[in-house]
C-alpha distance (Angstrom), angle and dihedral (degrees) to the residues before:
residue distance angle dihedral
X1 . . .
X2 3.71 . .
X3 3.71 122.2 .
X4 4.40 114.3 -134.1
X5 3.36 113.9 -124.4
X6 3.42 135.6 -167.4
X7 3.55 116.1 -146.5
X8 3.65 121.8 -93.0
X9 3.91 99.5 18.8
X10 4.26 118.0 105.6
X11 3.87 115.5 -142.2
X12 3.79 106.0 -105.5
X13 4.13 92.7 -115.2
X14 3.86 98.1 65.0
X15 3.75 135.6 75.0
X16 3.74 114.2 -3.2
X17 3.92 93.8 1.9
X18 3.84 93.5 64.3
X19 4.11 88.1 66.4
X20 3.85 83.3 46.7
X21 3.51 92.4 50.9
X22 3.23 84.9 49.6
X23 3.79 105.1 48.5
X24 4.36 86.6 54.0
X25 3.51 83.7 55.4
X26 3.76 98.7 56.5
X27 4.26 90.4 44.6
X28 3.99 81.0 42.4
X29 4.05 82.3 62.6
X30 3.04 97.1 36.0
X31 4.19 107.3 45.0
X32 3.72 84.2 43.1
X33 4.33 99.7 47.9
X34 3.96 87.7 45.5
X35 3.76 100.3 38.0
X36 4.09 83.7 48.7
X37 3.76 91.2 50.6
X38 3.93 96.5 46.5
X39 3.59 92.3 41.7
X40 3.62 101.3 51.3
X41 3.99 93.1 38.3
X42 3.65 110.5 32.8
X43 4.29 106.7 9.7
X44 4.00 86.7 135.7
X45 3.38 93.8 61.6
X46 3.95 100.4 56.3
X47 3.67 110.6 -10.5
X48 4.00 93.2 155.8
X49 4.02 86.8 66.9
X50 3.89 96.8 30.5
X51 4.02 86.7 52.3
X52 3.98 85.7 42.6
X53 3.92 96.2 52.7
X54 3.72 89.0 41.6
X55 4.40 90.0 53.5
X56 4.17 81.7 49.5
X57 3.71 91.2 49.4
X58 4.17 86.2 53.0
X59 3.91 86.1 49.7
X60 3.53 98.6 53.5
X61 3.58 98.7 45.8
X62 3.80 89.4 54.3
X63 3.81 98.7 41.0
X64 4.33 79.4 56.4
X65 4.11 84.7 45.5
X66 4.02 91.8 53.8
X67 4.24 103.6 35.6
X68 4.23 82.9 50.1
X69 4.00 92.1 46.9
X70 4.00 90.0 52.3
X71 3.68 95.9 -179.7
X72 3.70 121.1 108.1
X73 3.65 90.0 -80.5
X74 3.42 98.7 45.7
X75 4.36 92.6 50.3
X76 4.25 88.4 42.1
X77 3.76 88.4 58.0
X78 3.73 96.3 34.3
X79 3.62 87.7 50.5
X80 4.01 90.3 48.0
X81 3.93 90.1 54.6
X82 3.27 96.1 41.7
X83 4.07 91.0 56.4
X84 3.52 89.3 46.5
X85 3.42 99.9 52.9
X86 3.49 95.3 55.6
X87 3.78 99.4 48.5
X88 3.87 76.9 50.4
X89 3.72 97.8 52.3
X90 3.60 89.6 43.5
X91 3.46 100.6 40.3
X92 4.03 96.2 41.9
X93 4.14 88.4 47.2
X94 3.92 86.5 48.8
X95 4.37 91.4 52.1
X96 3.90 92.3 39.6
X97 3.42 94.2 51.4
X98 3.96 95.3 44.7
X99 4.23 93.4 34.6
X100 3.50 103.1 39.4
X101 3.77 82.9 159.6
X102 4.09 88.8 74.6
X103 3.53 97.5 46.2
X104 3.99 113.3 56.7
X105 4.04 94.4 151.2
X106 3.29 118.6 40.3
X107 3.91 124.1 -103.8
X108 3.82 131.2 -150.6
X109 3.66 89.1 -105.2
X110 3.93 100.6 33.5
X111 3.64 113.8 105.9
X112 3.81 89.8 23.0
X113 3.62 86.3 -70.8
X114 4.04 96.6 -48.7
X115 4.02 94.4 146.2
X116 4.08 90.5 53.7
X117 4.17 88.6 40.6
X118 3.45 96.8 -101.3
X119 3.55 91.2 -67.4
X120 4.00 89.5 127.9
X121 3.96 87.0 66.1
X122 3.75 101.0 46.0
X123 3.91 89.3 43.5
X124 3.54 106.3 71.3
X125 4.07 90.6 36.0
X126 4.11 83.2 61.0
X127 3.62 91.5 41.6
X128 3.94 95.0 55.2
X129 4.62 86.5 35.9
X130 4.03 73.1 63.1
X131 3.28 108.6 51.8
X132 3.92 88.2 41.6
X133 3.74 89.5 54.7
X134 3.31 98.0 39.7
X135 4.34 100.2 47.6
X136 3.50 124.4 130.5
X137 3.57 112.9 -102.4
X138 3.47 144.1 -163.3
């Protein structure tokens, strides 16, 4: 089935947006493995950032979901992930840093993404440059 285009627009899974595909993969992997390990061997001992790491993990794997898709589908919920991963990244580093209390281990969104080298802050700000560049238009 054949995708309509409007001229001048790039479908969200080619060029540039198959490495950032690729890079919410790898933090897909990665939120998910550690999240899994912390949650199944130490959840009593921070389960607000455990729980937090594990809602970024879900993020990431759908914000890979939607940029691959790149129909209108794909870009809306793309464009939803990537929004609320960074009012989680910024919101998250905001808490940690005020509540330390709450966040003992780190989470991929703690320290506005310090543990993962800030990569969690720059990611969805690419994500939505993207989707911007890469809009249909008329």
């Amino acid at each position: 089935m054949a995708e309509t285009r409007t001229a001048g627009t790039t479908r969200t899974n080619a060029g540039p947006g198959r490495l950032l595909i690729a890079v919410y993969l790898l933090f897909a992997i990665a939120a998910t493995s550690r999240a899994g390990l912390q949650i199944i061997t130490r959840f009593d001992e921070a389960p607000l950032a455990y729980l937090l790491s594990a809602l970024a993990a879900l993020v990431y794997i759908v914000a890979a979901v939607g940029l691959a898709r790149a129909g209108h589908a794909g870009r809306r919920v793309a464009l939803a992930c990537c929004l609320v991963e960074l009012v989680g990244v910024v919101g998250v580093g905001a808490f940690s840093v005020v509540r330390t209390d709450l966040f003992p281990d780190e989470t991929v969104w703690s320290g506005f993404g310090s543990g993962y080298g800030y990569i969690p802050l720059v990611l969805p700000v690419l994500g939505l440059a993207w989707l911007w560049f890469t809009r249909p238009r008329v």
